[in-house]
Backbone as CSV, one residue per row, in Angstrom:
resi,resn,N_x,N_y,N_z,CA_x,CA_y,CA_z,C_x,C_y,C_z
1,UNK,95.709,115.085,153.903,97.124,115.335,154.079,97.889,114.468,153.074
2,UNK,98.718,115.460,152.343,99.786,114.658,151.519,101.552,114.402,151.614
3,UNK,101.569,113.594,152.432,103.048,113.260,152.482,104.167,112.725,151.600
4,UNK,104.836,113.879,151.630,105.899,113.524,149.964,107.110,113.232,150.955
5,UNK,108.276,112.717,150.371,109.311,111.946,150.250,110.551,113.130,150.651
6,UNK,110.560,114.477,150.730,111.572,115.524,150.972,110.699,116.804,151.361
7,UNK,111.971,117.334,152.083,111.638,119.122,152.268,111.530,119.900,150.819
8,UNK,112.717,119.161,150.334,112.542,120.073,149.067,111.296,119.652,147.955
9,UNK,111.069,118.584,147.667,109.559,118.357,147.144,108.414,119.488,147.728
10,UNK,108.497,119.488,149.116,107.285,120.500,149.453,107.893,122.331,149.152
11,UNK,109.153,122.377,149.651,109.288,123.766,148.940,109.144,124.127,147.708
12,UNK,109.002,123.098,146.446,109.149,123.532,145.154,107.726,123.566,144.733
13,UNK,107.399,123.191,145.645,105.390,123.057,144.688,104.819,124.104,144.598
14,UNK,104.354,123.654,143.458,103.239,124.787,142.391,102.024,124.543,142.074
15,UNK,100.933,124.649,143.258,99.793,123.996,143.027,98.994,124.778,142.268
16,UNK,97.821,124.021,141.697,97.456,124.519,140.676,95.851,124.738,141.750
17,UNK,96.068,126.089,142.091,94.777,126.336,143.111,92.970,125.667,142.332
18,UNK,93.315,126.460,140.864,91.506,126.292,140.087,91.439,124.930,140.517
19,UNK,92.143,123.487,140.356,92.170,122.187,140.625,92.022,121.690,141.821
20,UNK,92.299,122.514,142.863,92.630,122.459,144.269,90.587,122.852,144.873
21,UNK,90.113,124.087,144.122,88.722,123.921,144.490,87.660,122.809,144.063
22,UNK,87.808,122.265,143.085,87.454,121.176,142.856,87.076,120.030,143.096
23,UNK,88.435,120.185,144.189,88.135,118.921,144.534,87.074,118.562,145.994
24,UNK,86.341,117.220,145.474,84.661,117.489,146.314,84.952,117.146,148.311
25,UNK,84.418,117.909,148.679,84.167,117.497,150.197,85.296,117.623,151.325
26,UNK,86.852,118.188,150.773,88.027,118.589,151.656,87.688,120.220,151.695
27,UNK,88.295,120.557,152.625,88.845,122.318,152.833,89.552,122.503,152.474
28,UNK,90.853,121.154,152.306,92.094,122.312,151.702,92.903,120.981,151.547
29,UNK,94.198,121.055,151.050,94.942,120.425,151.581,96.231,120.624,152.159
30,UNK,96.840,119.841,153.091,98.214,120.038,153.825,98.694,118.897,153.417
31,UNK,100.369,119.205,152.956,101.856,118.779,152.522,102.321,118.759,153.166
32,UNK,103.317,117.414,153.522,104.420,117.185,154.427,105.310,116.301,153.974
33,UNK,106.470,116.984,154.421,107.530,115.659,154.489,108.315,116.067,155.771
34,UNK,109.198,115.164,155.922,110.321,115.005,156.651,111.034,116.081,156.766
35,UNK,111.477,117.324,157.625,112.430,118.556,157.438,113.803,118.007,157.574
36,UNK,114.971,118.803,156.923,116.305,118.359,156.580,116.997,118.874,158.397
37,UNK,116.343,120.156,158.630,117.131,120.758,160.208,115.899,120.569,161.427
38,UNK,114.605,120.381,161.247,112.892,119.843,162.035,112.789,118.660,161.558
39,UNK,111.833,117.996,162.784,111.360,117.052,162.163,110.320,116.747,161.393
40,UNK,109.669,117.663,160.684,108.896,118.028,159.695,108.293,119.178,159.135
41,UNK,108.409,119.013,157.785,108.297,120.221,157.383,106.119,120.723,156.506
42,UNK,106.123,121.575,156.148,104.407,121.610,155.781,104.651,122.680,154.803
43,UNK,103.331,122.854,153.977,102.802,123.525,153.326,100.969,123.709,153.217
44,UNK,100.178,124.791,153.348,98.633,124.380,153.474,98.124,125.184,152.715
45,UNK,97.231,124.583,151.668,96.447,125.743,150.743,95.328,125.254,151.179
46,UNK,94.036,126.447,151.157,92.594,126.541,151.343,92.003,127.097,150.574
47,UNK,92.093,127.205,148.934,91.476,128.372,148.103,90.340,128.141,148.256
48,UNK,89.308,127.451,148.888,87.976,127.140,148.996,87.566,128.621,149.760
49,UNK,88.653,128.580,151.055,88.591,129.687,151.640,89.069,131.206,151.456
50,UNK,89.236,130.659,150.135,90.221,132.266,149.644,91.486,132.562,150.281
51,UNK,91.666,131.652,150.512,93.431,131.482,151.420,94.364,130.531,150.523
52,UNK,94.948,130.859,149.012,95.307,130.134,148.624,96.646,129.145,148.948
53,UNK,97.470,130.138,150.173,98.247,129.234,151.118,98.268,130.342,152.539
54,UNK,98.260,129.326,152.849,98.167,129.899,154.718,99.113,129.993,155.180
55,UNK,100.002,131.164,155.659,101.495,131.361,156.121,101.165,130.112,157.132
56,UNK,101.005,130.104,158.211,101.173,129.346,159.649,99.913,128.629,159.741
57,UNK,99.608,127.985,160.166,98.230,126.821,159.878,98.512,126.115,161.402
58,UNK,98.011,126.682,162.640,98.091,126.169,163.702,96.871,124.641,163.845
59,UNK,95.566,124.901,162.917,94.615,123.671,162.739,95.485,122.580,162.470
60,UNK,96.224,122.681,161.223,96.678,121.195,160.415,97.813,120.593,161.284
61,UNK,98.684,121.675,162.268,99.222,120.851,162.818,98.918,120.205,164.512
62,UNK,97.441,120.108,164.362,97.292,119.500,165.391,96.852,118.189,164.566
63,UNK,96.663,118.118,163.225,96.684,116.996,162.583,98.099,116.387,162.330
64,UNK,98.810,116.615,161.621,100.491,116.137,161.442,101.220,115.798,162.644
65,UNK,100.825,116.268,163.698,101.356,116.315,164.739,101.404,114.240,165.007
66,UNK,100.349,114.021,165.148,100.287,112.980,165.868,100.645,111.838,164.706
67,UNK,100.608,111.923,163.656,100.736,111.252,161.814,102.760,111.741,162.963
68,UNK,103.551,112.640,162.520,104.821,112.686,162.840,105.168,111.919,163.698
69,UNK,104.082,112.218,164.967,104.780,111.777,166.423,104.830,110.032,165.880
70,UNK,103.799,109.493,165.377,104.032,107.944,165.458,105.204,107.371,164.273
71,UNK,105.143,108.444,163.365,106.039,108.109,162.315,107.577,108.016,162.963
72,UNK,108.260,109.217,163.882,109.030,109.176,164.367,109.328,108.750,165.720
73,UNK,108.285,108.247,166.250,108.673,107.643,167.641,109.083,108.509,168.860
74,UNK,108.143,109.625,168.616,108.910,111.034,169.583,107.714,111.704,170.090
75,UNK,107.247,112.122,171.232,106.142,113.224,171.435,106.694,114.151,170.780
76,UNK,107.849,115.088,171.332,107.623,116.658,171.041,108.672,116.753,169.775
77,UNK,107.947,117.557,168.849,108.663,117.506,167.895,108.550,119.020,167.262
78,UNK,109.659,119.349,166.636,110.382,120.884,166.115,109.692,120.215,164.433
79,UNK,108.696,122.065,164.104,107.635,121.956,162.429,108.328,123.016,162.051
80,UNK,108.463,123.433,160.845,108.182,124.251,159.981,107.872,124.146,158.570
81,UNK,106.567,125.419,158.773,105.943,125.885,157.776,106.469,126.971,156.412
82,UNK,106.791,125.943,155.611,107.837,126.631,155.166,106.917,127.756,153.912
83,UNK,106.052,128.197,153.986,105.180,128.793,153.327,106.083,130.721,152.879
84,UNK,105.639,131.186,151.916,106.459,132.618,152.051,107.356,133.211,153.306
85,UNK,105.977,132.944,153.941,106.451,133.846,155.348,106.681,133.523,156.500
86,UNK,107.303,132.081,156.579,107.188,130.827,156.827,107.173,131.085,158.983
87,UNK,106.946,129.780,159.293,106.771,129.871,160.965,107.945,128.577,161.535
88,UNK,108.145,128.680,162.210,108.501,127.496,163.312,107.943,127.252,164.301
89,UNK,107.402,126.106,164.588,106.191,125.687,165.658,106.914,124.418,166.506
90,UNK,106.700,124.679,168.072,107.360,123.460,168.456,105.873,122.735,168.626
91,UNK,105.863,121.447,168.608,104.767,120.640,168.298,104.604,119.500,169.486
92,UNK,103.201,119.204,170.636,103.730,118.556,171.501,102.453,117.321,171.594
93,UNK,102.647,116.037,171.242,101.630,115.048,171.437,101.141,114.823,172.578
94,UNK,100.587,115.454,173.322,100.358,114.567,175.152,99.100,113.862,175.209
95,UNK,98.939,112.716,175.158,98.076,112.243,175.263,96.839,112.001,173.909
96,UNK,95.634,112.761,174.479,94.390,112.902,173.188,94.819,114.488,172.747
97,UNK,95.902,115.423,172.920,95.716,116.469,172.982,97.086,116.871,172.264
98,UNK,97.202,117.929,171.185,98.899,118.451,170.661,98.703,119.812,171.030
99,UNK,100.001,119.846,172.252,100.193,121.568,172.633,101.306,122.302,171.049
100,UNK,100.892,123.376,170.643,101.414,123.602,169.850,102.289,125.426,170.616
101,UNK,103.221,125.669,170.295,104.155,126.395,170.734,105.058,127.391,169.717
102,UNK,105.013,128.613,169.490,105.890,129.599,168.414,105.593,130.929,168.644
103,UNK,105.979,132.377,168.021,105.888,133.347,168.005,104.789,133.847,167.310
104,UNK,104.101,134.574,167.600,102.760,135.125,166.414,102.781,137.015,167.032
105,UNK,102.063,137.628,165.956,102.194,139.213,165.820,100.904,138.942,165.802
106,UNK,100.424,140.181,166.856,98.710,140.727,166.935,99.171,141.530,165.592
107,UNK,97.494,141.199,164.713,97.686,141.835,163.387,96.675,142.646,163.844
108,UNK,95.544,142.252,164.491,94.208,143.235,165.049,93.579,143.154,165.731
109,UNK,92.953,144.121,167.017,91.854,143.782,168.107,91.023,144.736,167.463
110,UNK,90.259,144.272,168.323,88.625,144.395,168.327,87.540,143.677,169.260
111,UNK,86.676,144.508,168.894,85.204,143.980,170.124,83.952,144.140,169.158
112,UNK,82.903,143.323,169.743,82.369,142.930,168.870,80.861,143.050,169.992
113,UNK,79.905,143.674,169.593,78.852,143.916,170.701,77.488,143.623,169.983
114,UNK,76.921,142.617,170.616,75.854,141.714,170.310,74.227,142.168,171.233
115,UNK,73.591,142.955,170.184,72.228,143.240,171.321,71.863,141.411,171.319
């Protein structure tokens, strides 16, 4: 996780994905700073995974979550992912555990049958 200094630092970035696989032994990385209207804002690329940014990244913010909560002195705290297609996630520290909270669209079901 890389924490920059503004919202707008993380909205303007232009990562350079070929550099981003490279690098040895991470999955990806996640960007944060401070949000100007949330209390923090993200960005997450995975080109390892062929996901060169991940609209909504419910994993990383059970990581940021608790990095925010101590930074700001708050359990529940208001994210957004400010990615294209961006999300708002309410974000909740309880304990060993972050309840995470927002809107999501079924993109597809399915079943899956295992002799």
């Amino acid at each position: 996780m890389v924490v920059l200094p503004s919202e707008k630092e993380v909205a303007q970035l232009q990562p350079d994905f070929n550099a981003l696989l490279n690098i040895p032994k991470v999955r990806g990385v996640i960007v944060s700073a401070p949000g100007e209207e949330v209390d923090f804002v993200s960005r997450c690329f995975f080109p390892k995974y062929a996901i060169n940014e991940d609209p909504v990244t419910g994993s990383a913010h059970t990581l940021m979550t608790p990095y925010w909560a101590e930074r700001l002195a708050k359990k529940k705290l208001s994210a957004w992912q400010i990615s294209t297609r961006k999300g708002i996630l309410g974000c909740e520290l309880r304990n060993d555990r972050v309840l995470l909270e927002g809107q999501a669209s079924t993109y597809l079901r399915g079943q899956i049958y295992l002799d």
